[in-house]
C-alpha positions as CSV (number, residue, x, y, z in Angstrom):
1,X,0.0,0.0,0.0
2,X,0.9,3.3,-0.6
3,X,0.9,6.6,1.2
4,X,-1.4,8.3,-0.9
5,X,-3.7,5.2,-0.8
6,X,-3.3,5.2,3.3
7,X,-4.4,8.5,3.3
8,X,-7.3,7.7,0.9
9,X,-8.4,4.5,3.4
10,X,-8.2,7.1,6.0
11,X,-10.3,9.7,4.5
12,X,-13.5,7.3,3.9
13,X,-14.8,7.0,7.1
14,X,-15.6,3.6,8.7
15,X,-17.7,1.2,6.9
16,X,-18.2,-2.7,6.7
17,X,-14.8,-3.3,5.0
18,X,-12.4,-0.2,6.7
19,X,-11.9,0.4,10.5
20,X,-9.7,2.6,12.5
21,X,-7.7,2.2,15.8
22,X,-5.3,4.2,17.6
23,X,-3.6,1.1,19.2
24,X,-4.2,-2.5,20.1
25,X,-6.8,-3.0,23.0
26,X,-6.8,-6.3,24.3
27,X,-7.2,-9.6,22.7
28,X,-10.6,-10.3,23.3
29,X,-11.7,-7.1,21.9
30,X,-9.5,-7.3,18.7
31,X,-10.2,-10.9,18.4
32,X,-14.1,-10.0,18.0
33,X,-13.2,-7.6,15.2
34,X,-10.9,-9.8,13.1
35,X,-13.6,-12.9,13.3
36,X,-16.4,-10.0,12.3
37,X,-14.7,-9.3,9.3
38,X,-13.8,-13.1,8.4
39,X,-17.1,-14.2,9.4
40,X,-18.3,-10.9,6.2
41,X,-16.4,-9.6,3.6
42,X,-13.4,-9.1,4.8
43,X,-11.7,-5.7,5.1
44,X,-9.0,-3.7,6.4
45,X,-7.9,-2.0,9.9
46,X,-5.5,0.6,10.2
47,X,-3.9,1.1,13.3
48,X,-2.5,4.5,14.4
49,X,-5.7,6.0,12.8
50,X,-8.5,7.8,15.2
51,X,-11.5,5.8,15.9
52,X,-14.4,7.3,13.8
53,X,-13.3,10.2,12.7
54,X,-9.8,8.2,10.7
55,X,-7.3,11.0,11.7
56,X,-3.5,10.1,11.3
57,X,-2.5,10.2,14.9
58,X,0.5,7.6,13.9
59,X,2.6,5.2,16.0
60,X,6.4,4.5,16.9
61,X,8.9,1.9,15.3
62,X,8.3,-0.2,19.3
63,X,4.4,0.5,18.8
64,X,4.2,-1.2,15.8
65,X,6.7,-4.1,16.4
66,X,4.4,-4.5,19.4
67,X,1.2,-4.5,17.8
68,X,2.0,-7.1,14.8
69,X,3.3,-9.2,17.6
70,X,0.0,-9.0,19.4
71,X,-1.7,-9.4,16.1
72,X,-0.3,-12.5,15.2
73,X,-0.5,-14.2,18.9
74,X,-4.7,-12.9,18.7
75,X,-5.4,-14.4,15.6
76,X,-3.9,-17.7,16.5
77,X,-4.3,-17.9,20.3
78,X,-7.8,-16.1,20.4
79,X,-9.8,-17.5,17.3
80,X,-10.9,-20.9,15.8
81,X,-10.7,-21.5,13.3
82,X,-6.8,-19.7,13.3
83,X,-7.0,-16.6,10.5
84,X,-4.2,-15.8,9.0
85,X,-3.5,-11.7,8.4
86,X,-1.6,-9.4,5.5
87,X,0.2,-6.5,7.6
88,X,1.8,-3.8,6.1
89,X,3.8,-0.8,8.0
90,X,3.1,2.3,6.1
91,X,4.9,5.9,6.4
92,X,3.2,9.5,6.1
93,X,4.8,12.6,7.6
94,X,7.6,10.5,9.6
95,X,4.7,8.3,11.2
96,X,4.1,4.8,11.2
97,X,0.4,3.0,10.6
98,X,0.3,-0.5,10.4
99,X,-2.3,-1.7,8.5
100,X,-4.0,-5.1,8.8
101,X,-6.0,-7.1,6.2
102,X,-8.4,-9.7,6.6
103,X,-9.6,-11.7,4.2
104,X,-13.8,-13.2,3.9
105,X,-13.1,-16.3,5.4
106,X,-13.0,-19.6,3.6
107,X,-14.3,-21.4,7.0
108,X,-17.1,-20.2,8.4
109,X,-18.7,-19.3,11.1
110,X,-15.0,-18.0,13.1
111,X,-15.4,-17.8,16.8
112,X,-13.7,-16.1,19.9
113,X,-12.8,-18.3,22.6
114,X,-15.8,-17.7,24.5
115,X,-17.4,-19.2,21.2
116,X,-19.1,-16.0,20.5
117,X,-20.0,-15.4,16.3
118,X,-19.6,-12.2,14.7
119,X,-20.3,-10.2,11.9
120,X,-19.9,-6.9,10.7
121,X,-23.3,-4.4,10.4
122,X,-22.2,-1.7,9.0
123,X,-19.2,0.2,10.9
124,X,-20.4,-1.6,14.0
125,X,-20.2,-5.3,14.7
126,X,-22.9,-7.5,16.3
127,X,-23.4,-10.8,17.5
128,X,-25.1,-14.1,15.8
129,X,-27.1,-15.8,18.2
130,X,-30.1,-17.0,15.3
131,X,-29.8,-20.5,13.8
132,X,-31.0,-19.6,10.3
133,X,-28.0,-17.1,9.9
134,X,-25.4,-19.5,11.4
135,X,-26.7,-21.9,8.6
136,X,-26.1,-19.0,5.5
137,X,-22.6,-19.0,7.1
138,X,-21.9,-22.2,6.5
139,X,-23.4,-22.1,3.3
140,X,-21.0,-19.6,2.0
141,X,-18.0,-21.7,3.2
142,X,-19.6,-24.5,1.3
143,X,-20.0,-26.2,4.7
144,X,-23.2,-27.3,4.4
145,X,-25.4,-27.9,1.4
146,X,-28.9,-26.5,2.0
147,X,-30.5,-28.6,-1.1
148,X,-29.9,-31.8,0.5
149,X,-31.8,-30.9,3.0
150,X,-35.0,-33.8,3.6
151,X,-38.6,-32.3,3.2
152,X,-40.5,-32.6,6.1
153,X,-44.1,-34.8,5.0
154,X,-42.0,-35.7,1.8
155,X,-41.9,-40.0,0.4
156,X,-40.6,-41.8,-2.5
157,X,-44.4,-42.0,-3.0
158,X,-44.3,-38.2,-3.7
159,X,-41.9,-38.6,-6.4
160,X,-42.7,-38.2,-10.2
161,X,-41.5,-41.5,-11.9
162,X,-42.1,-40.3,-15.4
163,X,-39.6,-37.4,-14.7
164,X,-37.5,-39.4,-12.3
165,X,-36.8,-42.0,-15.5
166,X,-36.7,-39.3,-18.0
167,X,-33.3,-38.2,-15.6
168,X,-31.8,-41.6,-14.9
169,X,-31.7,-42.6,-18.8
170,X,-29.9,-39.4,-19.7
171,X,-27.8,-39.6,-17.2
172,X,-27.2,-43.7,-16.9
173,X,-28.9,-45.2,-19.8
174,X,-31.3,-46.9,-17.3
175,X,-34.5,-46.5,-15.0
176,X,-33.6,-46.2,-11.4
177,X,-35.6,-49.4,-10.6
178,X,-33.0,-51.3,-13.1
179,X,-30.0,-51.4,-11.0
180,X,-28.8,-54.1,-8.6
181,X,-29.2,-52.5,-5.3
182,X,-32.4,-51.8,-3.9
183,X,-34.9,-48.5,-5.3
184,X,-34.6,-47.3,-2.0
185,X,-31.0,-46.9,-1.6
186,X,-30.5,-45.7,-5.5
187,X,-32.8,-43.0,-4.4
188,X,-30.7,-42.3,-1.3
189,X,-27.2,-42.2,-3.3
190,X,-28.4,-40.0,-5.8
191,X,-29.6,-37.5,-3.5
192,X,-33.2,-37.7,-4.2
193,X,-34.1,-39.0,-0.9
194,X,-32.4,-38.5,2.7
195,X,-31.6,-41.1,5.0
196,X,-35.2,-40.9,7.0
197,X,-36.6,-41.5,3.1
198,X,-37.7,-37.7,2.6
199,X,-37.5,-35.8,-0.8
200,X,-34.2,-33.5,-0.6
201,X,-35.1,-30.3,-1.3
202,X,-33.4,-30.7,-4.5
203,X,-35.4,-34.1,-5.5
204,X,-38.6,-32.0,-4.5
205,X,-37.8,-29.1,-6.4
206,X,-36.9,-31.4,-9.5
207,X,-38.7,-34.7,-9.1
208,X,-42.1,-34.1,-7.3
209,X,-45.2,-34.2,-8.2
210,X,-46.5,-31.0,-6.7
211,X,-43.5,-29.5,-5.5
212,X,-45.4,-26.2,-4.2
213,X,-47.2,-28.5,-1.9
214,X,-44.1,-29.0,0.4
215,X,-42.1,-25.8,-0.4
216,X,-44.5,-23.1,-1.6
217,X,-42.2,-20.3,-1.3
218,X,-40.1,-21.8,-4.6
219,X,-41.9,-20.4,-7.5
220,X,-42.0,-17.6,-9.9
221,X,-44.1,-14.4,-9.7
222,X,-44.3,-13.1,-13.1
223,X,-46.4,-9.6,-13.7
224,X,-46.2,-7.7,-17.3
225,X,-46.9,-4.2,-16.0
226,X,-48.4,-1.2,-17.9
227,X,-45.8,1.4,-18.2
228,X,-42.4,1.3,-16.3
229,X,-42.6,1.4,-12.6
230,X,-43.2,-1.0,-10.1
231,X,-45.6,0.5,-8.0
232,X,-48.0,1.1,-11.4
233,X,-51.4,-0.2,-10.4
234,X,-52.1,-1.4,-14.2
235,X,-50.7,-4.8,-15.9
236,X,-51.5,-6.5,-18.4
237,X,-50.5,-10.1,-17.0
238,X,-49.7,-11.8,-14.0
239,X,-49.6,-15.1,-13.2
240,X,-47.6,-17.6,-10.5
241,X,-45.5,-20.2,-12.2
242,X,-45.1,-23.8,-10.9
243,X,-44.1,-26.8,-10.9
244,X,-40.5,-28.4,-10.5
245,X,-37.2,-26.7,-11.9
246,X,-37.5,-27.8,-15.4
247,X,-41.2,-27.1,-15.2
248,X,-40.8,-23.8,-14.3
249,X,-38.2,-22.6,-16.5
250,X,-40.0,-23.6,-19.8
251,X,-43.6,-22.5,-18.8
252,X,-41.4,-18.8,-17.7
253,X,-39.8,-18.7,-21.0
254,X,-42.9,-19.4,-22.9
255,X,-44.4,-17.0,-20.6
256,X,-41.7,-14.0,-21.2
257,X,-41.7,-14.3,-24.9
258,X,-45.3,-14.1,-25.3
259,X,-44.4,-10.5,-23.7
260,X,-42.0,-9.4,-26.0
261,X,-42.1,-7.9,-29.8
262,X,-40.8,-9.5,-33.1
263,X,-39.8,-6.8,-35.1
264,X,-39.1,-7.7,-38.6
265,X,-35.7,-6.0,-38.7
266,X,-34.8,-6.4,-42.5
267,X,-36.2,-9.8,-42.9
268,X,-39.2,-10.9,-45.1
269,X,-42.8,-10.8,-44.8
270,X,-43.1,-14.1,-44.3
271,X,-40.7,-14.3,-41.3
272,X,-41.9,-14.5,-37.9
273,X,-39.4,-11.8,-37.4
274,X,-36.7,-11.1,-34.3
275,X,-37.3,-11.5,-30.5
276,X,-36.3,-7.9,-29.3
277,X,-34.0,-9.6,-26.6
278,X,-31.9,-12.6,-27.9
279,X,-33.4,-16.0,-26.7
280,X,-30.0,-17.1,-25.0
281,X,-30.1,-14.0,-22.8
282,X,-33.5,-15.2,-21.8
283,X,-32.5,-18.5,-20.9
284,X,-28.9,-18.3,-19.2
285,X,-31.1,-15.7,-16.8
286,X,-33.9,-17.7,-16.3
287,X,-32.2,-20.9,-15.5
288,X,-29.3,-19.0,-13.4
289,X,-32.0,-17.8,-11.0
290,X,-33.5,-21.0,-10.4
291,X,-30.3,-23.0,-9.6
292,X,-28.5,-20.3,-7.7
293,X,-31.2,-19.2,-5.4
294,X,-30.7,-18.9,-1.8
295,X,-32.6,-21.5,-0.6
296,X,-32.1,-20.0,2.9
297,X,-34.4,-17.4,2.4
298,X,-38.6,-18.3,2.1
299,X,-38.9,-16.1,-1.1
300,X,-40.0,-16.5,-5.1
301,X,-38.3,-15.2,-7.9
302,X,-39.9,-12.1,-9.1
303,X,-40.1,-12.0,-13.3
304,X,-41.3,-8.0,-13.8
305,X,-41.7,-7.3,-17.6
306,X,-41.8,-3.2,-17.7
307,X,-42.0,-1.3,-20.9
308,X,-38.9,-0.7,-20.9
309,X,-36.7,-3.2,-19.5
310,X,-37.0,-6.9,-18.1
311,X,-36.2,-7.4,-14.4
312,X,-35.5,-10.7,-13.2
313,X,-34.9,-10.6,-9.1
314,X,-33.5,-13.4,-7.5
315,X,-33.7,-14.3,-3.4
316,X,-29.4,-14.3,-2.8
317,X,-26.7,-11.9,-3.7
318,X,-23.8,-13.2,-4.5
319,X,-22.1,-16.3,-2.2
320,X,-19.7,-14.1,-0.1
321,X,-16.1,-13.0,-1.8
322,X,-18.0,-13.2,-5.4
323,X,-18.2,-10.6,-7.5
324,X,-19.9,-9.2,-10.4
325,X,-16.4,-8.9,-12.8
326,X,-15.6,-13.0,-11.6
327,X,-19.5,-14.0,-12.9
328,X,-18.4,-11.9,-16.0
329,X,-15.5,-13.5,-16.8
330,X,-17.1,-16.9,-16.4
331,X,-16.0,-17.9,-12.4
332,X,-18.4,-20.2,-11.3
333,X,-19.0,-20.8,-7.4
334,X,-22.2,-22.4,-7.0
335,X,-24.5,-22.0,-3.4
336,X,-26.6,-25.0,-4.7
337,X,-24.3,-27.8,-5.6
338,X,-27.0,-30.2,-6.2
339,X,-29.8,-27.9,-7.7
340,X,-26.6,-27.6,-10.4
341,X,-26.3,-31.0,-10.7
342,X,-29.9,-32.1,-11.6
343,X,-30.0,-28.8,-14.3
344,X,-27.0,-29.8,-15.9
345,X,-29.1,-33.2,-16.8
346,X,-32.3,-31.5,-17.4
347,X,-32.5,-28.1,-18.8
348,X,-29.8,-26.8,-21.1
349,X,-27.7,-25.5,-18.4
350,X,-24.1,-26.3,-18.2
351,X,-23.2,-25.1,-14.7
352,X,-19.6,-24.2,-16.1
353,X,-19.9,-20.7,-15.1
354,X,-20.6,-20.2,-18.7
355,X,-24.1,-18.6,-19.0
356,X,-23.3,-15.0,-17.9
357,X,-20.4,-14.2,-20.7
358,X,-22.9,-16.1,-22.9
359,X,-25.2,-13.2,-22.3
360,X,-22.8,-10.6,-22.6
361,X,-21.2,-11.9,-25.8
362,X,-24.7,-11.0,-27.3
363,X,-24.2,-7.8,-26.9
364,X,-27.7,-6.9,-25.2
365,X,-28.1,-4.3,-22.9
366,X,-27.8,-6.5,-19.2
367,X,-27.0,-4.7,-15.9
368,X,-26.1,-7.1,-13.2
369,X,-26.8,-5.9,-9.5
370,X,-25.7,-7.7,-6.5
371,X,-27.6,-6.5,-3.2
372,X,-25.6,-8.2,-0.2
373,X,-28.1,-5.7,2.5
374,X,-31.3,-7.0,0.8
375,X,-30.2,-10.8,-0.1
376,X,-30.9,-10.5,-4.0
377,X,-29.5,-10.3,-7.2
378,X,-30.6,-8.7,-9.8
379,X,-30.5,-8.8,-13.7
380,X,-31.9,-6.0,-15.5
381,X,-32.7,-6.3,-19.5
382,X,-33.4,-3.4,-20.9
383,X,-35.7,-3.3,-24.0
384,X,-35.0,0.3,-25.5
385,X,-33.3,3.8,-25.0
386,X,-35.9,4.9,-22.9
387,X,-33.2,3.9,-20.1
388,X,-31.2,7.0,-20.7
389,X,-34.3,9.1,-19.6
390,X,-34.5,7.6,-16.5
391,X,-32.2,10.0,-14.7
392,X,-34.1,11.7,-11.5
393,X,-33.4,10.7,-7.9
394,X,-37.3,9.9,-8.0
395,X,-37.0,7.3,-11.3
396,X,-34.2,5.8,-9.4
397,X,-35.8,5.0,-6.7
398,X,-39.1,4.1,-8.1
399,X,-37.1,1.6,-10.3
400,X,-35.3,0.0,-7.7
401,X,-38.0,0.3,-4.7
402,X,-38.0,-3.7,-4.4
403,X,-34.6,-3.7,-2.9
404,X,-33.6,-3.0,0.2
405,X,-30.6,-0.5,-0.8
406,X,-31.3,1.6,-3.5
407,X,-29.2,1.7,-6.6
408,X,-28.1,5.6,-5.9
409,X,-27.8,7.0,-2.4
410,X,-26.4,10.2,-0.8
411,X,-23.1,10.2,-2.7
412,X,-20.4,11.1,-0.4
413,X,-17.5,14.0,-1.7
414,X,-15.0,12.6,-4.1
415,X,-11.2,12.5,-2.9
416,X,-8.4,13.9,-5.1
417,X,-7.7,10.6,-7.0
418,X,-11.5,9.5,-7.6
419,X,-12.0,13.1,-9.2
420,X,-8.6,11.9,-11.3
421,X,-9.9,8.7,-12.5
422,X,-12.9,9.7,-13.5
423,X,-11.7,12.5,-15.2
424,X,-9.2,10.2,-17.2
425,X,-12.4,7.1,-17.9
426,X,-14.3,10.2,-19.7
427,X,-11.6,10.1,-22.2
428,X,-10.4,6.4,-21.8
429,X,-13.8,4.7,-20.5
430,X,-11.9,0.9,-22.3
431,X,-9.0,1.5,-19.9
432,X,-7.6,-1.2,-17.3
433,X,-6.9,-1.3,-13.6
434,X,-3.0,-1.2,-14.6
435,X,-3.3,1.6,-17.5
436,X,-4.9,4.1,-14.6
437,X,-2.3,3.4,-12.3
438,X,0.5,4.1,-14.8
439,X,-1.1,7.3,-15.9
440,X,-2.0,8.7,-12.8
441,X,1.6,7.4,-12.0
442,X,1.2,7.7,-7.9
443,X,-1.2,4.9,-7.2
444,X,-0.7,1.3,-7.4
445,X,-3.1,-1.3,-9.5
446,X,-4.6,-1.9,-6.2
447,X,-5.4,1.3,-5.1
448,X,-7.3,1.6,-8.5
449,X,-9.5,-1.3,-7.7
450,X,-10.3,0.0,-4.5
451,X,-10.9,3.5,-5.4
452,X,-13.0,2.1,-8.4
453,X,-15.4,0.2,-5.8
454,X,-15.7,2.8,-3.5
455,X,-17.0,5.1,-7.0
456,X,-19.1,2.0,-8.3
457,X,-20.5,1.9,-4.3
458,X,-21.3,5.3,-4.2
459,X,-23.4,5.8,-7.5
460,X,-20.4,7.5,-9.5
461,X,-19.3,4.7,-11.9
462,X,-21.1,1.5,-13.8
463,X,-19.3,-1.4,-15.2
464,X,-21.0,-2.1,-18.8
465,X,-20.1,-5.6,-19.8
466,X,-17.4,-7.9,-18.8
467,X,-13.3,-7.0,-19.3
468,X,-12.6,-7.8,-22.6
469,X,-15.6,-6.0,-25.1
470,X,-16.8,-3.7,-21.8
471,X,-16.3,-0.1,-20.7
472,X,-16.6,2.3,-17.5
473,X,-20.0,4.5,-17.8
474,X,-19.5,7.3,-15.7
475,X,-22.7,8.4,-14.1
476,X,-23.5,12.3,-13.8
């Protein structure tokens, strides 16, 4: 790290990823910060820095041999699992600031000693005492696999045989009654069934009957609304959409493409003419939000058809240490390892990671919004240029009123080298990480990438598709 990138990390105020102390306190107190940001997103504290306010108080050469002694002996003696830190001693005006970062943990949940769980909330920290949200922590570390969860009231008898055939030939070239070890236990080793003989949630979702009956909250709510805004009281279709997986994704692509135009575009009268949004776009959405729900949290996927654009909102953000430039670039990290499994047999889905640059290779207008305070993901389609007139505060948050965090808030003052960047993507909006660094000259690639998120967080800057064909849109 830099000095001009210390005194950047000190002049944007606390947050969920950036904390300030003047010195170390005592173990147990620093312990419960370092498994808070493990237990999150990660994030960095800088020592020799004001609580709060971030002011450069600084430390001595002994202070900060001390602390990184302390850190080190904390973060094996004082949590468990043991985190391993980055430190860096960094100098401004003859001081010294150590700066420690901690990485989203790969095991969660991290404890202290007394076994206490914590997470970040904000700048703060608080406590995890309720069983559902120890669970989505153990889900992120790919701990524990929600959709092999059994289905309380669930049976083999519940089970769709023409479907559950259909699967096994594809997949083994023979009924699942046809092998040599008992139904039962073929049902069990292929993850339809759970050891007490209940439906998984995946073998519900993708072999029962009625699979609404035992999990209601897994469906789609599709609405074609009049006009463009969510809270429009007109629409012109809406329907719930059910069934299993499969089910589900064919009746909603039916469903969507009986909402859209065919424009002729240049072909002949007799043609049926051209969906307005490219049929692969359409499915590598559809299907994406159906395998990579969060199965954690009771809610349907919400298919809004607007005027103007296409919104398809998904309960679950991205698993934790994901981003939206790895989904672009193809980096797969699935929350439901099984749900992927049965789609990759069943619907065209490949479950490489695949389907997002798929989309973006079309060229189509997508924007792709994670929301990790609301749980949902988002994947926006727009239909026409109307989208460059929505521009107001008001449109803004009329568009995005579903969520929890709006897409623009307050925008906090731009620092020196955010004004610089920006000022150099308006003439270079194609540039890299490392081409801003070297013409800025006084920041590392680093710095870039963290001064980048900070403008994309704050409503300053937009990522239009993925690295290679994609550009910066700077947003006035």
């Amino acid at each position: 790290m830099t000095e001009q990138e210390l005194i950047e990390l000190c002049s944007i105020g606390e947050s969920t990823t950036v904390q300030y102390k003047l010195d170390f306190t005592t173990p147990k107190q620093i312990a419960e910060e370092l498994v808070a940001f493990a237990n999150t997103r990660g994030g960095f504290i800088v020592f020799g820095a004001e609580d709060k306010t971030g002011k450069m108080v600084g430390l001595t050469y002994e202070q900060v041999q001390f602390l990184s002694r302390e850190l080190g002996n904390t973060a094996n003696d004082q949590v468990r699992p043991v985190i391993y830190l980055d430190t860096e001693t960094v100098k401004h005006n003859n001081l010294l600031f150590l700066v420690t970062y901690v990485k989203s943990g790969t095991y969660k949940p991290y404890k202290d000693l007394a076994g206490n769980i914590w997470v970040k909330q904000g700048a703060d920290k608080r406590r995890v005492t309720e069983n559902a949200e120890i669970r989505r922590l153990l889900q992120n570390s790919h701990q524990y696999q929600v959709d092999t969860d059994g289905v309380d009231g669930t049976s083999e008898d519940d089970i769709d045989t023409k479907a559950l055939d259909a699967y096994f030939k594809n997949v083994y070239q023979k009924r699942a009654d046809e092998f040599n070890i008992p139904y039962k236990n073929v049902l069990r080793n292929a993850h339809i069934t759970d050891d007490l003989g209940r439906l998984t949630i995946a073998g519900t979702m993708y072999f029962a009957k009625d699979p609404q009956q035992f999990l209601p909250q897994h469906c789609i709510k599709a609405v074609w609304y009049v006009g463009n805004e969510i809270g429009g009281t007109e629409y012109r279709d809406s329907r719930d959409i059910n069934g299993t997986i499969p089910e589900m994704y064919d009746e909603a692509l039916r469903w969507i493409k009986s909402c859209l135009k065919r424009p002729q575009n240049g072909q002949s009268f007799n043609s049926i003419g051209q969906l307005e949004v490219p049929e692969i776009v359409l499915e590598e959405l559809l299907q994406n939000a159906l395998v990579h729900l969060d199965l954690l949290k009771p809610a349907a996927i919400r298919l809004l058809v607007f005027d103007n654009r296409i919104e398809i909102i998904n309960p679950g953000c991205l698993p934790d240490g994901q981003t939206i430039d790895e989904i672009l670039l193809g980096n797969s990290n699935p929350r439901n390892i099984l749900l992927a499994q049965f789609g990759s047999h069943t619907m065209p889905y490949r479950g490489l990671g695949s389907g997002i640059p798929r989309v973006v290779a079309t060229k189509c207008d997508v924007d792709f919004i994670d929301r990790p305070d609301g749980n949902q993901f988002i994947a926006r389609i727009w239909l026409t240029d109307q989208k460059n007139e929505i521009t107001t505060q008001k449109d803004l948050d009329t568009l995005d009123s579903t969520t929890q965090k709006k897409e623009t808030t307050v925008r906090k003052p731009l620092n020196t080298t955010q004004k610089r960047i920006l000022e150099y993507l308006k003439d270079c909006p194609k540039a890299t990480r490392i081409e801003i660094a070297d013409a800025l000259g006084d920041i590392t690639e680093s710095g870039v990438k963290f001064n980048i998120g900070l403008l994309q967080q704050h409503g300053y800057l937009r990522r239009r598709n993925g690295r290679k064909d994609g550009h910066w849109e700077i947003i006035e």
